[in-house]
PDB file of the backbone (N, CA, C, O) and the ligand in Angstrom, with CONECT records:
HET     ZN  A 101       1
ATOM      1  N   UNK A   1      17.861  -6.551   3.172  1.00  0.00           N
ATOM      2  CA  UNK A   1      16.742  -7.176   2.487  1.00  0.00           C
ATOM      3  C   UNK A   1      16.244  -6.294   1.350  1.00  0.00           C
ATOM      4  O   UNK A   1      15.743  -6.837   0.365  1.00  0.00           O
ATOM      5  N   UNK A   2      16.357  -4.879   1.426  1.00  0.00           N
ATOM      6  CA  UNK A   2      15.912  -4.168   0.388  1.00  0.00           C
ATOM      7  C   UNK A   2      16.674  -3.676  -0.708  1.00  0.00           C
ATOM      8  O   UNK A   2      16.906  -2.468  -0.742  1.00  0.00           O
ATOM      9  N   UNK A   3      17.031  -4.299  -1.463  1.00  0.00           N
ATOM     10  CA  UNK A   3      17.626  -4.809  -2.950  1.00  0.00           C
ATOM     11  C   UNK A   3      17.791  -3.050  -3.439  1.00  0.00           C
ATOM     12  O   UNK A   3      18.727  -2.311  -3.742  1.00  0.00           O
ATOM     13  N   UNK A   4      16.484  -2.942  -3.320  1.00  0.00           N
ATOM     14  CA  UNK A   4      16.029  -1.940  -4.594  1.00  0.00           C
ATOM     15  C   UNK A   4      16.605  -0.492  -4.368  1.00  0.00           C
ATOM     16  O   UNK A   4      16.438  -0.319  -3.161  1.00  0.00           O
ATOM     17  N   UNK A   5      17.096   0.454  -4.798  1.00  0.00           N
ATOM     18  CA  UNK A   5      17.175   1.603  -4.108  1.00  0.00           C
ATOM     19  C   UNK A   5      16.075   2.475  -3.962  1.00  0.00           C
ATOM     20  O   UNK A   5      15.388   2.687  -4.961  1.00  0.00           O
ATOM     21  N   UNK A   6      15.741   3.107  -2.719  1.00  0.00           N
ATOM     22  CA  UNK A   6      14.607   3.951  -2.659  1.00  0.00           C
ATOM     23  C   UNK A   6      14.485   5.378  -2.682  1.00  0.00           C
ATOM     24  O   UNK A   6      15.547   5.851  -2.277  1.00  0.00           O
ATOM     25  N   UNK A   7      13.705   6.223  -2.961  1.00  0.00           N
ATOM     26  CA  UNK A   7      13.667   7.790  -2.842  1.00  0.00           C
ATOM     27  C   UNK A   7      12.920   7.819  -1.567  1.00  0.00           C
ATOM     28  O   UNK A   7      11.771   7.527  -1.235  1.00  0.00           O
ATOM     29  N   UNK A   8      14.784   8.624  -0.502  1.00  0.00           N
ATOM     30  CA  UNK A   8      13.905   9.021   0.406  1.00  0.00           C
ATOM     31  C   UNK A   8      12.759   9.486   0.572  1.00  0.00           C
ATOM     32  O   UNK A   8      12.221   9.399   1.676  1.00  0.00           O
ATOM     33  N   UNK A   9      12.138  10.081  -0.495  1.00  0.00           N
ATOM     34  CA  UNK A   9      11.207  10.937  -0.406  1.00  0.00           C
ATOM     35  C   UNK A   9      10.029  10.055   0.221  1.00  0.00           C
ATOM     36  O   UNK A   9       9.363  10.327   1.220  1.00  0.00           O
ATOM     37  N   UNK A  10       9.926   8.860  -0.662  1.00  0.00           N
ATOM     38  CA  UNK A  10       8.663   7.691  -0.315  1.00  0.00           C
ATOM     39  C   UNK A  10       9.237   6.261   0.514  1.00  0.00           C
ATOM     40  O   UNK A  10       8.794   5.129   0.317  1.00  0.00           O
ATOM     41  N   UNK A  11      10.247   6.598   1.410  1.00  0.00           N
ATOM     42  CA  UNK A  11      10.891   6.079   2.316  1.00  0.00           C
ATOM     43  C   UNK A  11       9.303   5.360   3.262  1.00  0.00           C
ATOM     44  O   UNK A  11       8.860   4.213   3.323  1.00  0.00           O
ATOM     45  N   UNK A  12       8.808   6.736   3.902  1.00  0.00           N
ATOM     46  CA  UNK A  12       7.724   6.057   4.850  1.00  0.00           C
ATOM     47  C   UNK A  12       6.789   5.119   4.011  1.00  0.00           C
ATOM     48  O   UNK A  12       6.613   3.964   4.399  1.00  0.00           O
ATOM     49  N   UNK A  13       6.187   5.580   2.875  1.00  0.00           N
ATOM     50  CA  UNK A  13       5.594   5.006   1.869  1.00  0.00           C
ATOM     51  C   UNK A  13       5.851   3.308   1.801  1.00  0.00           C
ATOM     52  O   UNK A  13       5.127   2.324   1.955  1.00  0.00           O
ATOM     53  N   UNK A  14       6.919   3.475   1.566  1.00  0.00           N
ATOM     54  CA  UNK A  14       7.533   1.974   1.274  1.00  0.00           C
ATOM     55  C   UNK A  14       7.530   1.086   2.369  1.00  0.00           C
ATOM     56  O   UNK A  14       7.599  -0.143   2.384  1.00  0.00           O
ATOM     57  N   UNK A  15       7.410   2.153   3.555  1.00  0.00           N
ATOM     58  CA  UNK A  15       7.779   1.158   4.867  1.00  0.00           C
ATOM     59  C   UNK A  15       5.694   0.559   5.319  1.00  0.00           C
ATOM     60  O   UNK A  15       5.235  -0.535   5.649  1.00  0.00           O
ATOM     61  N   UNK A  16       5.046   1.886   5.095  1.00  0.00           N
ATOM     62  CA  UNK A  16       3.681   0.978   5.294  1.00  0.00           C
ATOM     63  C   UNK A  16       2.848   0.002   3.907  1.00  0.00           C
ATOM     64  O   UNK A  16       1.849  -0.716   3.955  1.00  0.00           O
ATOM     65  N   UNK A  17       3.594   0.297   2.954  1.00  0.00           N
ATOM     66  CA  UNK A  17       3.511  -0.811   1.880  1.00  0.00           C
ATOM     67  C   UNK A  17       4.370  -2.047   2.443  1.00  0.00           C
ATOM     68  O   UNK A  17       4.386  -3.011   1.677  1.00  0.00           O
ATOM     69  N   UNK A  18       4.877  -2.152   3.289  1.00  0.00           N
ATOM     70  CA  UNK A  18       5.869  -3.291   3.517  1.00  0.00           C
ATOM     71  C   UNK A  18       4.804  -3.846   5.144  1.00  0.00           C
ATOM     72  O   UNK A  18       4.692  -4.972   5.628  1.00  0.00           O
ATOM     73  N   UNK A  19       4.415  -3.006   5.432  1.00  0.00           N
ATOM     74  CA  UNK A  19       3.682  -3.473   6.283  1.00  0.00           C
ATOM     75  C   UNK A  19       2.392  -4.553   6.224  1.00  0.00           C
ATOM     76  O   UNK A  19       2.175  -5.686   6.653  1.00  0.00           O
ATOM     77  N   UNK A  20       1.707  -3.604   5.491  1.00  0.00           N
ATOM     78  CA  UNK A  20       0.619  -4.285   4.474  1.00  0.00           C
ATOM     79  C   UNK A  20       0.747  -5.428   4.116  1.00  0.00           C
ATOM     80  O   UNK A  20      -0.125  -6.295   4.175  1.00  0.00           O
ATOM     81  N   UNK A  21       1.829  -5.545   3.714  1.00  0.00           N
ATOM     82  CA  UNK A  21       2.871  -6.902   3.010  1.00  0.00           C
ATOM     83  C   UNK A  21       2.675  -8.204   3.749  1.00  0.00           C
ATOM     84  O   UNK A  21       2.167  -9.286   3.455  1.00  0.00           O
ATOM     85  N   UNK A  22       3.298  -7.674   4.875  1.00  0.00           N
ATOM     86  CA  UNK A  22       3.560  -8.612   6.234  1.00  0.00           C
ATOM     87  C   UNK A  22       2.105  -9.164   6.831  1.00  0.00           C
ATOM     88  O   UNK A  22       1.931 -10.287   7.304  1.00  0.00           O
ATOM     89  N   UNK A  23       1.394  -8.423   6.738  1.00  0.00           N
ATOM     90  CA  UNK A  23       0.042  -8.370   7.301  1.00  0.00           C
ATOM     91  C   UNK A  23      -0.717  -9.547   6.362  1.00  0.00           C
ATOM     92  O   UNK A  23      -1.712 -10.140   6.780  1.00  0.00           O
ATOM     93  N   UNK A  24      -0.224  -9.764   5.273  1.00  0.00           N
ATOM     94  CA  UNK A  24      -0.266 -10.558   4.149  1.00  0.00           C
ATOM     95  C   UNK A  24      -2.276 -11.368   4.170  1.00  0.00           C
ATOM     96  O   UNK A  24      -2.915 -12.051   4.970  1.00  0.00           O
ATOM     97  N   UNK A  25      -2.572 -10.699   2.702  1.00  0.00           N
ATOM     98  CA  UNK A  25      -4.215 -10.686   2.811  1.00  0.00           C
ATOM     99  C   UNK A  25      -4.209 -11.371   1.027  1.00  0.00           C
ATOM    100  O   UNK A  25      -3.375 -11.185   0.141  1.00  0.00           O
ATOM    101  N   UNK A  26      -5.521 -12.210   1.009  1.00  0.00           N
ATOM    102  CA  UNK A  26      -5.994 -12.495  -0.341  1.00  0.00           C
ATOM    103  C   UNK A  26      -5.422 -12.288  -0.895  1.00  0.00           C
ATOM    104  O   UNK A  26      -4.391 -11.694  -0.579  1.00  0.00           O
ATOM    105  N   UNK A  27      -5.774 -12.715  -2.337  1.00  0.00           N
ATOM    106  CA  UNK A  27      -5.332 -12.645  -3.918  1.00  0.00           C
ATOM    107  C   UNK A  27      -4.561 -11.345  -4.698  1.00  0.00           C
ATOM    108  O   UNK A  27      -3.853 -10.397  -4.359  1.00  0.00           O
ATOM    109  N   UNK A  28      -5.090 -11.843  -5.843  1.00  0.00           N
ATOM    110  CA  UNK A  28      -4.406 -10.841  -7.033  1.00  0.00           C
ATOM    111  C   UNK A  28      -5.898  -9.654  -6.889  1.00  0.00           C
ATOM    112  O   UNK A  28      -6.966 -10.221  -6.659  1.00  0.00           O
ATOM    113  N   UNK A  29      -5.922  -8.665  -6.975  1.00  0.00           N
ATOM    114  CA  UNK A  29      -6.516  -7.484  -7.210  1.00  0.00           C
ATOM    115  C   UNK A  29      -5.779  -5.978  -8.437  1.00  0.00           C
ATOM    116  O   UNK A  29      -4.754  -5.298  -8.475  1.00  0.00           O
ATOM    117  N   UNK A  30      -6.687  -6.067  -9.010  1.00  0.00           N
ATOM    118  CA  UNK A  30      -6.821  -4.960 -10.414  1.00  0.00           C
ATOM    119  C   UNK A  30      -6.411  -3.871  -9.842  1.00  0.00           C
ATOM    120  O   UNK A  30      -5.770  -2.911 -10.270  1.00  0.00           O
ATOM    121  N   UNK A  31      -6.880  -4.141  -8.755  1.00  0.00           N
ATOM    122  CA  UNK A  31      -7.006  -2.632  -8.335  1.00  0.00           C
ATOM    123  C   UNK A  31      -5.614  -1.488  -6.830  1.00  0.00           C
ATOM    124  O   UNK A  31      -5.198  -0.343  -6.658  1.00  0.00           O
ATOM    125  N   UNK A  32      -5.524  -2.544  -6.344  1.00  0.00           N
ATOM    126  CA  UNK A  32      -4.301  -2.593  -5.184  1.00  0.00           C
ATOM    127  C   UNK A  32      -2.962  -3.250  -5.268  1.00  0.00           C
ATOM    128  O   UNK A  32      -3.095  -4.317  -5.869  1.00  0.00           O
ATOM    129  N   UNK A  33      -1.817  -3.056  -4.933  1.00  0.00           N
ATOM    130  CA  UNK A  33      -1.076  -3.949  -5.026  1.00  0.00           C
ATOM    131  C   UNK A  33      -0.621  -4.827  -4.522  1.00  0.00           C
ATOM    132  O   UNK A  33       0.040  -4.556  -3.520  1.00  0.00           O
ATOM    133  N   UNK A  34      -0.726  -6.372  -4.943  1.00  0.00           N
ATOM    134  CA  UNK A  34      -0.881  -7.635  -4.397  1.00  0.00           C
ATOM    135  C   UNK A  34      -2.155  -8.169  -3.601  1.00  0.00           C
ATOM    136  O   UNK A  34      -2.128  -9.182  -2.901  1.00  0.00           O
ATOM    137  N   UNK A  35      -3.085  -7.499  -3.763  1.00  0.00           N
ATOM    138  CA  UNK A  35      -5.160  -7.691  -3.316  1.00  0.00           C
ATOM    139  C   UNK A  35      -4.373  -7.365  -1.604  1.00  0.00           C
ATOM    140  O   UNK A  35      -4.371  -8.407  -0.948  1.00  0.00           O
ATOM    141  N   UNK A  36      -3.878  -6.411  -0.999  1.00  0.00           N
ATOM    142  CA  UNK A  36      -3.868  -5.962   0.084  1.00  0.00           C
ATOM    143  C   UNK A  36      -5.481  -5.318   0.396  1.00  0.00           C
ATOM    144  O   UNK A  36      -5.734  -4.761   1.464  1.00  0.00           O
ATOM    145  N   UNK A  37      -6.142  -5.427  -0.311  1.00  0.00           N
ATOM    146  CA  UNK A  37      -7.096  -4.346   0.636  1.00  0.00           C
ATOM    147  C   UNK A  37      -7.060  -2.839   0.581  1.00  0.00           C
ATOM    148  O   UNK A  37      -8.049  -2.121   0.726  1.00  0.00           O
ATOM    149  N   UNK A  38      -5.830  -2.427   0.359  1.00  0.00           N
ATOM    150  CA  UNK A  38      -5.665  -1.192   0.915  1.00  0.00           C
ATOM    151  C   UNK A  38      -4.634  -0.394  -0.406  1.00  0.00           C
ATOM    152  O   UNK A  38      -3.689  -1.007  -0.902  1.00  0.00           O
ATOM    153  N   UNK A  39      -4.986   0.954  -0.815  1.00  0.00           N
ATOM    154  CA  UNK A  39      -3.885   1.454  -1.593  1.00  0.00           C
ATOM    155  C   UNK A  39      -3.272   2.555  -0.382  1.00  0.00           C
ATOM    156  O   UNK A  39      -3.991   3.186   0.393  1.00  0.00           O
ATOM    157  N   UNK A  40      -1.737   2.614  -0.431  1.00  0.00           N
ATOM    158  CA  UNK A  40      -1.089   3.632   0.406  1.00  0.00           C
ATOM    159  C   UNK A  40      -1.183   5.168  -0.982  1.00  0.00           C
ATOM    160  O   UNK A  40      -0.906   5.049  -2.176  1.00  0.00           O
ATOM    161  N   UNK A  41      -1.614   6.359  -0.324  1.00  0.00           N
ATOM    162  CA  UNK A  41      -0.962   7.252  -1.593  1.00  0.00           C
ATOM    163  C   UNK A  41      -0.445   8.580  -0.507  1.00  0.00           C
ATOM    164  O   UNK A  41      -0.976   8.751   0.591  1.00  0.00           O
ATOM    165  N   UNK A  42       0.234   9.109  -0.830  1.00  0.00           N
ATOM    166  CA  UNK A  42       0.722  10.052  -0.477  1.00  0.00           C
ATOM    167  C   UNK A  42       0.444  11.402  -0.539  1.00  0.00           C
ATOM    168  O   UNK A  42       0.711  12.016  -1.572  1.00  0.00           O
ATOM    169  N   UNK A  43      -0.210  12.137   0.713  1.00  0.00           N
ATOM    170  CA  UNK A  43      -0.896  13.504   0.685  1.00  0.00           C
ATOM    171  C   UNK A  43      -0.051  14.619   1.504  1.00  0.00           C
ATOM    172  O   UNK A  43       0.579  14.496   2.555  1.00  0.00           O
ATOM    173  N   UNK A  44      -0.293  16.000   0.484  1.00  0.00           N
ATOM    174  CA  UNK A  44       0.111  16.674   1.645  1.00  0.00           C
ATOM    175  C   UNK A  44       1.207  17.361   1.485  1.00  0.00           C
ATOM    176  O   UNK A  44       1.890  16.425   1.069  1.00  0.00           O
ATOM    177  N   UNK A  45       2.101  18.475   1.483  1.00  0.00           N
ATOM    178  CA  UNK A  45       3.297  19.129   1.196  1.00  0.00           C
ATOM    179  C   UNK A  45       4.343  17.884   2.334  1.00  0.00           C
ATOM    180  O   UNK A  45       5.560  17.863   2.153  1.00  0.00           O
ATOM    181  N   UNK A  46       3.769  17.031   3.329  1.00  0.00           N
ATOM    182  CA  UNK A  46       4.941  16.799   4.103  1.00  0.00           C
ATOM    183  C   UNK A  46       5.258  15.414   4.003  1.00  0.00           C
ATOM    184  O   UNK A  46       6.240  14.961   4.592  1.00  0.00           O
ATOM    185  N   UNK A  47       3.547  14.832   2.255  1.00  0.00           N
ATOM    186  CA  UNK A  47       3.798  13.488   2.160  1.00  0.00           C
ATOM    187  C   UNK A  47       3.739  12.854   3.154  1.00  0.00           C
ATOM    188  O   UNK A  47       4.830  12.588   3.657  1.00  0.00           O
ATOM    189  N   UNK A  48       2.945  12.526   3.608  1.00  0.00           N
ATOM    190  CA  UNK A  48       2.234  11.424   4.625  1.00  0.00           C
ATOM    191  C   UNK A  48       1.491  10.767   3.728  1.00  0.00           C
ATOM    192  O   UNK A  48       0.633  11.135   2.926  1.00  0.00           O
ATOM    193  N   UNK A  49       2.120   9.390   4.084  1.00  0.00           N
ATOM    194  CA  UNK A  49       1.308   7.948   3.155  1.00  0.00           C
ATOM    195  C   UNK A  49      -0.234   7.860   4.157  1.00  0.00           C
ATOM    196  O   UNK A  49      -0.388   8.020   5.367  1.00  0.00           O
ATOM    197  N   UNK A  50      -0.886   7.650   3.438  1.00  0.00           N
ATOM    198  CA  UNK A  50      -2.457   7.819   4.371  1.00  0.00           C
ATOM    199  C   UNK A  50      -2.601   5.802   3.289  1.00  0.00           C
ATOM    200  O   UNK A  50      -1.891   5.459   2.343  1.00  0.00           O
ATOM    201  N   UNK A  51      -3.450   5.179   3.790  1.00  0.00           N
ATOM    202  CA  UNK A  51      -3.719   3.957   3.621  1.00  0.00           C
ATOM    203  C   UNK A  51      -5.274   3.991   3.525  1.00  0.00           C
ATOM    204  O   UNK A  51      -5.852   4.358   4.548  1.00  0.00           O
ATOM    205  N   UNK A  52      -6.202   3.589   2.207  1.00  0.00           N
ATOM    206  CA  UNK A  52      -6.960   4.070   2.012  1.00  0.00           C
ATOM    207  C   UNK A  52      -7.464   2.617   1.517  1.00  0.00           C
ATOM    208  O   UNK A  52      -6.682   1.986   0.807  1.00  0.00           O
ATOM    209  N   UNK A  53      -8.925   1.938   1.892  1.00  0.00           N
ATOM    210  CA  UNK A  53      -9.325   0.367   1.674  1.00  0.00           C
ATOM    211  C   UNK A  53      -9.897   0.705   0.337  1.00  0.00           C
ATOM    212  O   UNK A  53     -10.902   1.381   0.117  1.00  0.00           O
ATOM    213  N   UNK A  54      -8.884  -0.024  -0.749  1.00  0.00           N
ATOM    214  CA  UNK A  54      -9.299  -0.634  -1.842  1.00  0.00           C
ATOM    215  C   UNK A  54     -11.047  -0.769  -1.920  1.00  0.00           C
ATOM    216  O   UNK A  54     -11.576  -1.597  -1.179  1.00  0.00           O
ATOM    217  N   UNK A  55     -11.795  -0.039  -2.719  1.00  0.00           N
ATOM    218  CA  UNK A  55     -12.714   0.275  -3.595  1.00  0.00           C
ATOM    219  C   UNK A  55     -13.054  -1.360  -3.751  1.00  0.00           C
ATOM    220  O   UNK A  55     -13.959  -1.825  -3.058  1.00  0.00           O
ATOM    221  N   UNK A  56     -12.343  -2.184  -4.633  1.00  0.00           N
ATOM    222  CA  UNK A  56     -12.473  -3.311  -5.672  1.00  0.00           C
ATOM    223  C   UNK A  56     -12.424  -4.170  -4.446  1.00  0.00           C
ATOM    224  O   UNK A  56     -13.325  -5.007  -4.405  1.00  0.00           O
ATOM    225  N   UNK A  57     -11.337  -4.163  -3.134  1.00  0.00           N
ATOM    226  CA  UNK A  57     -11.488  -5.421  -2.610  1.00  0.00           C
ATOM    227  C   UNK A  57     -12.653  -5.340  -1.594  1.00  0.00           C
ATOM    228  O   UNK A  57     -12.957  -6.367  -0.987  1.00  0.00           O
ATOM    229  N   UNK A  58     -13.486  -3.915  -1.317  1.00  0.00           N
ATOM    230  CA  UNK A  58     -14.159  -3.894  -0.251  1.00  0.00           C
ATOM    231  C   UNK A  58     -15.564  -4.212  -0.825  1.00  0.00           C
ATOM    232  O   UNK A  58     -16.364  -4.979  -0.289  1.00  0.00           O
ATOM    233  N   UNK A  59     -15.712  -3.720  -1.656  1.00  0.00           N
ATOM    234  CA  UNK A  59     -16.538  -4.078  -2.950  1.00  0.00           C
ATOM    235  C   UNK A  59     -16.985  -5.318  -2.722  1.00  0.00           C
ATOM    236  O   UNK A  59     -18.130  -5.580  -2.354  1.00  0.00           O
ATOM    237  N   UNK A  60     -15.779  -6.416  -3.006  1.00  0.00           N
ATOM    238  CA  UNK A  60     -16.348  -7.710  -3.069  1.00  0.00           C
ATOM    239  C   UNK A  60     -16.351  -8.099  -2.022  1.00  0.00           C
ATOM    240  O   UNK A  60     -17.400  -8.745  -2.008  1.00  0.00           O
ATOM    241  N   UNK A  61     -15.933  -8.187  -1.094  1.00  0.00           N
ATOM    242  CA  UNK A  61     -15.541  -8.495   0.206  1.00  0.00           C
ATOM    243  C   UNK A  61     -17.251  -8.547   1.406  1.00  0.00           C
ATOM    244  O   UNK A  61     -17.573  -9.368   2.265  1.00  0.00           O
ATOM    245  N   UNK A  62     -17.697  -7.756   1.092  1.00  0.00           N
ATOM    246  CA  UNK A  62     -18.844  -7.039   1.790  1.00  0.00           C
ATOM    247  C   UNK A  62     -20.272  -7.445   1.085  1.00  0.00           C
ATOM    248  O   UNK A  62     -21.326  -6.968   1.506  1.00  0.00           O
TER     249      UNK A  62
HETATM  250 ZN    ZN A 101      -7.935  -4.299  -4.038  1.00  0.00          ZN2+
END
């Protein structure tokens, strides 16, 4: 299913962006990708994706 080639590096990355995915939430958002709610970013020398609630969608949401 995954077309694209990935850098192991953001392997996990991709896998809780794919999660998110599945979990499948609202609209278009400025601010997240695909109005998930949530941006994944990556911290840390060992890169751990941490999942962090979108600013813009909690914003309106609330
Ligand atoms: Zn958002």
């Amino acid at each position: 299913m995954r077309s694209q080639w990935i850098d192991p590096r953001y392997a996990e990355v991709v896998e809780v962006m794919g999660d998110l995915r599945r979990s499948g939430r609202r609209g278009a958002c400025s601010a997240c990708p695909g109005g998930l709610g949530y941006t994944v970013m990556v911290v840390g020398k060992d890169r751990k994706p941490v999942k962090t609630p979108c600013l813009v969608c909690n914003a309106a949401s609330s």
